[in-house]
Backbone bond lengths (Angstrom), bond angles and torsions (degrees), N, CA, C in turn:
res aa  C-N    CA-C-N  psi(-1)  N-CA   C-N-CA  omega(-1)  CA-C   N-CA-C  phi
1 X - - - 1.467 - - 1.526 108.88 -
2 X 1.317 124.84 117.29 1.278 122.57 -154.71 1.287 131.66 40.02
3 X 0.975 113.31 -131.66 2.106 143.53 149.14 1.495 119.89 -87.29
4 X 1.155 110.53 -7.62 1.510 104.91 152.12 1.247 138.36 -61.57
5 X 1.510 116.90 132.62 1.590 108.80 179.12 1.274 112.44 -73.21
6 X 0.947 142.85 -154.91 1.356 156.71 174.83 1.719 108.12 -103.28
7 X 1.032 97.48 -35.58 1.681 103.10 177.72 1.995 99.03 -68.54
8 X 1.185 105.14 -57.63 1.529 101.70 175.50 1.499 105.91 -53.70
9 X 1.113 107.41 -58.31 1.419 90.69 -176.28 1.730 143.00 -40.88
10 X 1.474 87.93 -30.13 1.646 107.45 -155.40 1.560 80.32 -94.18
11 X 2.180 136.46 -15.45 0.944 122.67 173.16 1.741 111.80 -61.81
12 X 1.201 105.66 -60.17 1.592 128.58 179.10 1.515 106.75 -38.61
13 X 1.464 119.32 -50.50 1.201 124.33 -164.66 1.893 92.31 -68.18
14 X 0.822 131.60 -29.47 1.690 146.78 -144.04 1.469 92.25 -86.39
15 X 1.622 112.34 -45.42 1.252 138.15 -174.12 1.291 121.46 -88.97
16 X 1.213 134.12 -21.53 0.862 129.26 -164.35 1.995 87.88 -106.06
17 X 1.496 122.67 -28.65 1.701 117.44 175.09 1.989 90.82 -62.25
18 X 1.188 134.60 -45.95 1.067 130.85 -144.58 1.533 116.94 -53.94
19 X 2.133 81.92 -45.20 2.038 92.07 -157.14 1.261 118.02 -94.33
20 X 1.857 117.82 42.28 0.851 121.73 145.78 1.659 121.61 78.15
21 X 1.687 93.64 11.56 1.648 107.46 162.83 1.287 110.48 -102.80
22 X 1.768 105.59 131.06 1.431 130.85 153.55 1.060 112.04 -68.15
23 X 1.748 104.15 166.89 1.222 125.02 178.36 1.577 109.53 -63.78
24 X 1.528 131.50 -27.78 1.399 159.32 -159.35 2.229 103.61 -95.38
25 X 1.122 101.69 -26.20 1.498 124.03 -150.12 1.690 83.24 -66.52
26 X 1.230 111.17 127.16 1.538 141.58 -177.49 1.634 115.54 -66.47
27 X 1.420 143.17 62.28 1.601 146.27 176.65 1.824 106.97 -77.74
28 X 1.625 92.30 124.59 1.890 86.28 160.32 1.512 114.96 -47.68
29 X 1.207 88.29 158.77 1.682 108.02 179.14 1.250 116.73 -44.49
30 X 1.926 94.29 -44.99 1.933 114.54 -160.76 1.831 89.17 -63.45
31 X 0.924 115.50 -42.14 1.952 121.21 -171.41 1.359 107.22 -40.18
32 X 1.298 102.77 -41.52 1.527 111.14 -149.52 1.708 110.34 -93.91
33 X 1.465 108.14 -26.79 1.530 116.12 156.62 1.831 120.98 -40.82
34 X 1.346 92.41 155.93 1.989 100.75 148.39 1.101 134.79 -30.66
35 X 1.852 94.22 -59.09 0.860 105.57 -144.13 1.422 102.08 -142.34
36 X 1.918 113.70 60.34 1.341 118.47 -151.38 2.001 107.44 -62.53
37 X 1.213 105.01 141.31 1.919 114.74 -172.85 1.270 90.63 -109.56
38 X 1.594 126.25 104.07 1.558 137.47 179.18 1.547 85.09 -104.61
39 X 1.407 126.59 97.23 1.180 143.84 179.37 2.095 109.51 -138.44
40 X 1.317 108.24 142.48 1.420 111.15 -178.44 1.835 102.10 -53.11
41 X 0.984 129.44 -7.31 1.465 121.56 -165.16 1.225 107.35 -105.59
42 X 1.664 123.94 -21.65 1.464 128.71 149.58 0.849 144.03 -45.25
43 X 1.348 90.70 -52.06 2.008 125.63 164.99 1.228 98.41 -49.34
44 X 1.724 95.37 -91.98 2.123 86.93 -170.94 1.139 120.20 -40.97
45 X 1.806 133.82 -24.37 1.334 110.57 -177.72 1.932 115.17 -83.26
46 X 1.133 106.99 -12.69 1.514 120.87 -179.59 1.522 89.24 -89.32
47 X 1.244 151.86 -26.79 1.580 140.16 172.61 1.677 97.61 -71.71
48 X 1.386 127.23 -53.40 1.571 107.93 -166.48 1.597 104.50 -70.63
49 X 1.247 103.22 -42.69 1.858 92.22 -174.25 1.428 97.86 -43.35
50 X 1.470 130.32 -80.30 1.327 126.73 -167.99 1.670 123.87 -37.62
51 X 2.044 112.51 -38.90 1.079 95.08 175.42 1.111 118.44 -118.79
52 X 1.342 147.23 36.01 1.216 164.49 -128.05 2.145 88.44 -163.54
53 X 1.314 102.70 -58.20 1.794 97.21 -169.48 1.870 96.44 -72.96
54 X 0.995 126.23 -40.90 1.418 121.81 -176.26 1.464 123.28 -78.27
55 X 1.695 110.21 -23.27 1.829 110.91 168.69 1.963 90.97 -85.35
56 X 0.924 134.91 -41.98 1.515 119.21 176.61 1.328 126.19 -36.01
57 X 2.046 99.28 -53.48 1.537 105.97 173.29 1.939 111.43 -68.60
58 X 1.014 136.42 -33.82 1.347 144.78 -179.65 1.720 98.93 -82.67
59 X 0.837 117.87 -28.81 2.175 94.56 160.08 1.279 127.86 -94.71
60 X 1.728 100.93 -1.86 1.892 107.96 163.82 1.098 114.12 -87.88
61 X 1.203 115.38 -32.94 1.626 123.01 168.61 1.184 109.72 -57.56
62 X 1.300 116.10 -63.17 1.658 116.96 -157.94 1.383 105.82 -87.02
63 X 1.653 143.50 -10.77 1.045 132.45 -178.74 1.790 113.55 69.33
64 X 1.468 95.90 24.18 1.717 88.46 -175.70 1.607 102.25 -107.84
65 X 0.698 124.81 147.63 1.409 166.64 174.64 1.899 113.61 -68.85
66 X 1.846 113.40 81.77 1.158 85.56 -160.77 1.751 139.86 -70.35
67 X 1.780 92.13 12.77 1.213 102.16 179.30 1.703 106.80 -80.90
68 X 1.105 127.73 -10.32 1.404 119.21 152.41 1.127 172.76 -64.57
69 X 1.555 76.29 -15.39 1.676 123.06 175.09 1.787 97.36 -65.93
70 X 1.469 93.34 125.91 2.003 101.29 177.48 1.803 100.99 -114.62
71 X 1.031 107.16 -10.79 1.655 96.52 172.75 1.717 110.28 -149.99
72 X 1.230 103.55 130.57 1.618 125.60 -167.04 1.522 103.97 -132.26
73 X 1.998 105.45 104.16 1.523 105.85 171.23 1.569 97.29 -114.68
74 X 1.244 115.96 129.13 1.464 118.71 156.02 1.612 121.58 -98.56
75 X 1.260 139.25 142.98 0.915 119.59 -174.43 1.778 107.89 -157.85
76 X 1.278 112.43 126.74 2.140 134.87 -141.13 1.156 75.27 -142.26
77 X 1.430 113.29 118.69 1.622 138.47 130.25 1.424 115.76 -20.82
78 X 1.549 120.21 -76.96 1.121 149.49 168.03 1.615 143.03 -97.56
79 X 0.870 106.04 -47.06 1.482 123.15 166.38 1.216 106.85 -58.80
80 X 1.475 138.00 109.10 1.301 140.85 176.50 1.303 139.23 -123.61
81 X 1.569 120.92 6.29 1.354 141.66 -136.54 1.417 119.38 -68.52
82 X 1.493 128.27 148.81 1.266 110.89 -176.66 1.638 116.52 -97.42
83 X 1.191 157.72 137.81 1.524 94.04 4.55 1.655 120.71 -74.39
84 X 1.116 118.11 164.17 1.564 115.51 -167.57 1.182 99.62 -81.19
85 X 1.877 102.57 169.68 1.366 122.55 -157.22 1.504 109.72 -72.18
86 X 1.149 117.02 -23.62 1.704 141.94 -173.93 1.733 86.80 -69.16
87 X 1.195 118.61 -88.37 1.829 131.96 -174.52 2.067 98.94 -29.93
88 X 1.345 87.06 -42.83 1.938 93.41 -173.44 1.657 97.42 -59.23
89 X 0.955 131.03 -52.59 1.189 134.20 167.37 1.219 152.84 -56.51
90 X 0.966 102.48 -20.75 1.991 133.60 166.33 1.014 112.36 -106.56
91 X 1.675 128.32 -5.94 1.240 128.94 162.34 1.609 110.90 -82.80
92 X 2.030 106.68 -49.42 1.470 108.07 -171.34 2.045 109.55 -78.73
93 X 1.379 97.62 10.78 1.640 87.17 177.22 1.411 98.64 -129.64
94 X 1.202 108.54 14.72 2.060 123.53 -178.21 1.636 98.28 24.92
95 X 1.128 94.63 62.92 2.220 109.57 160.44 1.319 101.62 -84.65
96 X 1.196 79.52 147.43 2.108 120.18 -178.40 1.334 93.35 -29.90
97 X 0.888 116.80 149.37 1.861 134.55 177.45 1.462 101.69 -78.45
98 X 1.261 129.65 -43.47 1.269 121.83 172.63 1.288 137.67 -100.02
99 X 1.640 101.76 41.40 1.606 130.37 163.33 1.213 102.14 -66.28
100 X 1.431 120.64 133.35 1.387 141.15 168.65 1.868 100.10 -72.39
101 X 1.088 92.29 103.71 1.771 110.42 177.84 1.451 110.71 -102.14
102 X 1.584 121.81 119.43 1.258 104.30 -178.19 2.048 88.15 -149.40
103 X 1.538 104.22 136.12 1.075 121.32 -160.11 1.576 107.39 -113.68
104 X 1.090 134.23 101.97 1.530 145.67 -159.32 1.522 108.95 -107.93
105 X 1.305 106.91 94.92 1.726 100.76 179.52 1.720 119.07 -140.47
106 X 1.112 127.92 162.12 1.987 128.68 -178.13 1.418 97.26 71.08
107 X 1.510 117.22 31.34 1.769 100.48 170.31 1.273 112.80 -123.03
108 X 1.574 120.68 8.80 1.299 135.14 176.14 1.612 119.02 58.44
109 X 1.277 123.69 -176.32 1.413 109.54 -121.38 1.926 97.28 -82.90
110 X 1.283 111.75 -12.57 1.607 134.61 161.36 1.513 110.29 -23.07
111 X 1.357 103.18 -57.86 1.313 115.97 -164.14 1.598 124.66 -69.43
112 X 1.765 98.16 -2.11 1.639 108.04 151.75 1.652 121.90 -42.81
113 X 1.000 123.89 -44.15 1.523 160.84 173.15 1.557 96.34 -50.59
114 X 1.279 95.38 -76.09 1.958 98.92 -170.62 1.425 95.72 -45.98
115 X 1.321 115.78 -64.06 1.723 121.47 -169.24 1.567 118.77 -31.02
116 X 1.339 102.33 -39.87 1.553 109.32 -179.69 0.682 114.88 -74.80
117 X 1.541 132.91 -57.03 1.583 149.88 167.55 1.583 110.57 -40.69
118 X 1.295 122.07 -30.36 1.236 132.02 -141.23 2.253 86.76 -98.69
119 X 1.969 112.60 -42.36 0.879 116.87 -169.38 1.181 94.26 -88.70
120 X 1.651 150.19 -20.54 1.106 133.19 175.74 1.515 117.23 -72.35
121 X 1.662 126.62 -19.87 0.950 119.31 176.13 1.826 111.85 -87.63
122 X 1.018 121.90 -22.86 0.799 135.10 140.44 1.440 124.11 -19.17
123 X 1.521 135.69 -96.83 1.242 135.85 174.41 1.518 115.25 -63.92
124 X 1.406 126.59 -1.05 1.339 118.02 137.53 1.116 146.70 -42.59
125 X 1.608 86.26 -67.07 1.913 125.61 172.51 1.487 87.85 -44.46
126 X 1.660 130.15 -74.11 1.487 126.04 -170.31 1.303 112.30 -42.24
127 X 1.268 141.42 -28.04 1.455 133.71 -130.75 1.431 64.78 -126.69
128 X 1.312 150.71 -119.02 1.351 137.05 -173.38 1.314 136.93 -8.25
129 X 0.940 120.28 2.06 1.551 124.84 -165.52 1.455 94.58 -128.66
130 X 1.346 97.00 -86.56 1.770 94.77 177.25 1.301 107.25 71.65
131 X 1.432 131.58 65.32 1.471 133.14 178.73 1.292 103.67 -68.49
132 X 1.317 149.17 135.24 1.299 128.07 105.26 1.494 154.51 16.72
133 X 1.205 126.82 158.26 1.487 112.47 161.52 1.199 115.14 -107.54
134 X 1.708 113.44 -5.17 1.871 105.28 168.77 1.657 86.76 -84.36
135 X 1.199 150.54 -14.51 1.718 126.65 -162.06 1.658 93.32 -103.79
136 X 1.322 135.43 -10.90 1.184 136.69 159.88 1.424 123.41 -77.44
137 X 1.239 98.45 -32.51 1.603 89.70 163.39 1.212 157.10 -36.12
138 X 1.069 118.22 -60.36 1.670 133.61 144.70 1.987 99.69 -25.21
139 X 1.073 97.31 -86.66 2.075 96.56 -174.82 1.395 102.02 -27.20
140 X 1.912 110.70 -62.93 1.779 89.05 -163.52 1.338 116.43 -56.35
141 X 1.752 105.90 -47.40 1.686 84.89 -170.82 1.467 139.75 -71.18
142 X 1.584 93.56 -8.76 1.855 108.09 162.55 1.519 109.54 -64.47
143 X 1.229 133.71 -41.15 0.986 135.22 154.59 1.365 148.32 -33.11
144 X 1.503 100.87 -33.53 1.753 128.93 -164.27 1.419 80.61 -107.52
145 X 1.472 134.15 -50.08 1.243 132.45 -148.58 1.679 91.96 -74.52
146 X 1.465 115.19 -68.79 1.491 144.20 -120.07 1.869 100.38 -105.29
147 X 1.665 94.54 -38.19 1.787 107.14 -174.44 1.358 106.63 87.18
148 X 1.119 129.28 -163.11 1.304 129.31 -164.28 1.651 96.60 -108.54
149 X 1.235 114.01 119.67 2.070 136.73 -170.15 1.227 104.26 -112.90
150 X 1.612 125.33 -2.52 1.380 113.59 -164.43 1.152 143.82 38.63
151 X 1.544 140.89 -92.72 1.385 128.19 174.65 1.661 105.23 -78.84
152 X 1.356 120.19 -41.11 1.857 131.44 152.70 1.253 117.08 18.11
153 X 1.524 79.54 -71.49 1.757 97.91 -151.98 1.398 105.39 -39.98
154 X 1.584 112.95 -70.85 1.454 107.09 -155.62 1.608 112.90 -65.28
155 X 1.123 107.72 42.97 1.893 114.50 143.44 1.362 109.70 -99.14
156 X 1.144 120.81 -51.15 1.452 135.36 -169.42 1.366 94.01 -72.49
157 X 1.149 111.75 -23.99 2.314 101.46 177.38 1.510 98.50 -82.55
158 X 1.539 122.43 -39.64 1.438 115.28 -165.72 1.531 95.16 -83.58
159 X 1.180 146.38 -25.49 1.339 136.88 155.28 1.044 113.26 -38.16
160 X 1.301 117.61 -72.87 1.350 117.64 174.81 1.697 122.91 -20.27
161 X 1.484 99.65 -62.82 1.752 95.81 -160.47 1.117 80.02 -86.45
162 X 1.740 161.21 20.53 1.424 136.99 159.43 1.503 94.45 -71.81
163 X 1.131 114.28 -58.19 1.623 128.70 -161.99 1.359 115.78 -49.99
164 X 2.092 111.77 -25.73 1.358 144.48 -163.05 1.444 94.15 -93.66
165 X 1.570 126.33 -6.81 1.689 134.08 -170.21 1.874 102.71 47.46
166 X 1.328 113.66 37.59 1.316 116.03 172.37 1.203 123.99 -92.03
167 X 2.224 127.95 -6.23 0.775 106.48 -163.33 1.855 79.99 -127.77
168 X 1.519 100.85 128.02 1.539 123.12 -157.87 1.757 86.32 -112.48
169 X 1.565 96.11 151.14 1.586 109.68 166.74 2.132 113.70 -49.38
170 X 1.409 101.92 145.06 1.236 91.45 -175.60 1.740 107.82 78.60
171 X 0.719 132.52 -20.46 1.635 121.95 163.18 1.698 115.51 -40.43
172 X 1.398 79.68 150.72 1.871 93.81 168.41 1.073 110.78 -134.65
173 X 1.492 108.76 119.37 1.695 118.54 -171.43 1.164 107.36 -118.95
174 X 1.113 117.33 126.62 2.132 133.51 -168.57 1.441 106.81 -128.40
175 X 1.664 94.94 92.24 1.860 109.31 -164.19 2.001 98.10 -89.88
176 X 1.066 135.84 103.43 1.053 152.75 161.80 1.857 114.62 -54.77
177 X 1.222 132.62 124.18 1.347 99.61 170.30 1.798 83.09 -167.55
178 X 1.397 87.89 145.32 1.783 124.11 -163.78 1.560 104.86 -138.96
179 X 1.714 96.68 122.86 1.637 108.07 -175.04 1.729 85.96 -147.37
180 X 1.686 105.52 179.30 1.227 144.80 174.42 1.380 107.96 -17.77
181 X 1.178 127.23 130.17 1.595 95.45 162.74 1.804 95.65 145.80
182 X 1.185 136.98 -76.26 1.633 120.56 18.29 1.519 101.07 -89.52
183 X 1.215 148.07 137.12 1.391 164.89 -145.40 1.525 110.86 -142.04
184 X 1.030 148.44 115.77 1.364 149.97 179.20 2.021 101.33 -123.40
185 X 1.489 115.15 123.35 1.270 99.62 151.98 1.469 121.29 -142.57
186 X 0.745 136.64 125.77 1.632 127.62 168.50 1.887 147.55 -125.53
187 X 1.296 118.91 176.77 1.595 92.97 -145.46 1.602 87.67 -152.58
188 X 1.342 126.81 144.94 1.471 126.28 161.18 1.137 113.00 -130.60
189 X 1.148 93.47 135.56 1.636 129.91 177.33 1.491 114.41 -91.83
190 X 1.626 111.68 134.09 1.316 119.70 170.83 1.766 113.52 -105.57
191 X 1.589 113.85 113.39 1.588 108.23 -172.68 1.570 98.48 -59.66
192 X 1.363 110.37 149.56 1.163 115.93 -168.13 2.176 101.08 -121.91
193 X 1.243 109.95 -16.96 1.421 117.46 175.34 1.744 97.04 -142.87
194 X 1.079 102.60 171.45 1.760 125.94 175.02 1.661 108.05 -75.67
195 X 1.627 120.44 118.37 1.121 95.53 -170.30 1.542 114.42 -85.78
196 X 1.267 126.33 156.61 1.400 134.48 -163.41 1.775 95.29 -94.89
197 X 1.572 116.69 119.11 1.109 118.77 -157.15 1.379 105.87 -107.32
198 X 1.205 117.51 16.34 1.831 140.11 179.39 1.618 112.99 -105.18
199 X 1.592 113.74 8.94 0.958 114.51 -161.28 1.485 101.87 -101.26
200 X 1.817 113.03 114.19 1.372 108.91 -171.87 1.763 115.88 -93.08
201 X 1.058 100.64 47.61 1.457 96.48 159.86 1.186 99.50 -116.67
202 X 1.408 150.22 -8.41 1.345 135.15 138.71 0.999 138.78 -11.57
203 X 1.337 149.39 108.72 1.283 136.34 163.95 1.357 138.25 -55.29
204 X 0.993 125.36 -1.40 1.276 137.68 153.59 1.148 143.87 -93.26
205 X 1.794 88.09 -1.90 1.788 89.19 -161.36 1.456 107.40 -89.67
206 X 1.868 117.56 -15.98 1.535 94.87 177.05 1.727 127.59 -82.56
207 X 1.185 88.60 22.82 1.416 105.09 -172.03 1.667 102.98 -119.92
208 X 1.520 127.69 -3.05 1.121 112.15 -152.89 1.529 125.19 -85.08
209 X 1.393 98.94 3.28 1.043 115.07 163.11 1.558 141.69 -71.30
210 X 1.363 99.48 -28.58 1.382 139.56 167.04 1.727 113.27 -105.67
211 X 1.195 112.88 38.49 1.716 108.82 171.75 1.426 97.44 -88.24
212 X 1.161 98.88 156.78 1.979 99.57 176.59 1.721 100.59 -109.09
213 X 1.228 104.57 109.73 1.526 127.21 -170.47 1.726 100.73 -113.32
214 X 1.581 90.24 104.90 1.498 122.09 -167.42 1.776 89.11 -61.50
215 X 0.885 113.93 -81.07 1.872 116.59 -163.62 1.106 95.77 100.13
216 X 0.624 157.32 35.22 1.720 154.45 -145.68 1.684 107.41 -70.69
217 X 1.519 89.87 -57.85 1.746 101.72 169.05 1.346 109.51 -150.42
218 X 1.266 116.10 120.27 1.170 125.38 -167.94 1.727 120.06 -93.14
219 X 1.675 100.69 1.73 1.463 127.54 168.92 1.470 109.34 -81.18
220 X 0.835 132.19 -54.63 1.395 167.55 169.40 1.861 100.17 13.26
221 X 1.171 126.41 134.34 1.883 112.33 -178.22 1.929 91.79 -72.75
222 X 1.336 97.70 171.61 1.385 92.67 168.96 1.543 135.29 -53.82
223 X 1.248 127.01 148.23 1.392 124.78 158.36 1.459 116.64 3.05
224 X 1.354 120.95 122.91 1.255 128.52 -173.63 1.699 102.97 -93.50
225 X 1.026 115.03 -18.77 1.858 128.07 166.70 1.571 114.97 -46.73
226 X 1.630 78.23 -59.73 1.653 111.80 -152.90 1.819 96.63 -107.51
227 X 1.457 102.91 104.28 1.439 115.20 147.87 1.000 108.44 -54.53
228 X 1.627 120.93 147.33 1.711 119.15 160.19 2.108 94.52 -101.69
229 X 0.979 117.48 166.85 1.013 115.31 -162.53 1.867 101.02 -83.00
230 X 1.438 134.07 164.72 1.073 122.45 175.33 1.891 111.14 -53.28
231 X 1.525 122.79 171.14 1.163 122.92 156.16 1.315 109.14 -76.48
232 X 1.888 124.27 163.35 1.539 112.16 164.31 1.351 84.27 -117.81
């Protein structure tokens, strides 16, 4: 068989009972060629068949709607490409922009496990939290204003509600912030004076006349940001 000895051969053959491929056992196309082309354009097309043919069968089944979907974890051993496999997916089923997208990859095949764990804390966290649209406020319009700053923003959010005269002596402010990496850190602050909302080194303030102040609900308990301090 070729230029193989027989000794190689009988290695391969040794190797090939070992690693746990059947006769049934699933190889890209490119494998199975002459003249296999291990190129990024293989890849991505062997990533949508797999996740593109298996979310198709799971939204005929389930009757869901993939614009309904509020949390999307994908998660590749190896395969990692940019844009990620998560973005590939919320692009080919064009879901809500403010789907929780989270892309899990280099943690090997374990990290099935994290994924679950990772979405159960997840729809907790939602069901506990339960923001508002007055405690969201601040984000969108830093957002609309500012674009997406990543860990940034929440200066430009706590600007915001200074400028909004929301952040009163005795406050408790619990600044959250998530970048690259994936990296999470956060920190609370106790206001220690009244902030002075005339203060033009603000970024908001030459505009503050012109902020677009949703009202959203004017019932609303206080600021979900902003503790007010206990009564004595």
């Amino acid at each position: 068989m070729g230029n193989y000895s027989e000794e190689i051969l009988d290695k391969m053959r040794m190797s090939m009972d070992k690693v746990g491929l059947g006769d049934s056992t699933y190889l890209p196309k490119t494998l199975l060629t002459n003249s296999p082309n291990l190129c990024l354009e293989t890849s991505l097309k062997e990533a949508e068949d797999v996740m593109f043919g298996s979310l198709d069968i799971l939204f005929e089944k389930t009757k869901i709607d993939p614009k309904d979907v509020g949390i999307l974890i994908v998660n590749c051993s190896v395969f990692d490409p940019v844009p990620s496999l998560s973005c590939m997916i919320v692009n080919h089923y064009k879901m809500n922009e403010n789907v929780l997208s989270y892309n899990l990859g280099g943690m090997g095949c374990t990290a099935g496990l994290l994924a679950v764990r990772l979405a159960n804390q997840l729809l907790q966290l939602q069901k506990k939290l339960g923001f508002s649209d007055l405690a969201m406020e601040a984000s969108k319009i830093s957002l609309r204003r500012f674009g997406n700053t990543s860990s940034s923003s929440i200066w430009y959010i706590l600007a915001y509600a200074e400028t909004k005269g929301r952040i009163k002596k005795g406050d408790k402010i619990w600044q959250m912030a998530f970048g690259s990496g994936f990296k999470c850190s956060s920190v609370i602050w106790r206001t220690i004076r009244n902030v002075d909302t005339n203060d033009m080194k603000n970024p908001w303030k030459e505009e503050s006349d012109a902020l677009i102040d949703l009202d959203l609900d004017i019932n609303a308990p206080a600021h979900d940001y902003f503790q007010p301090p206990k009564s004595t």
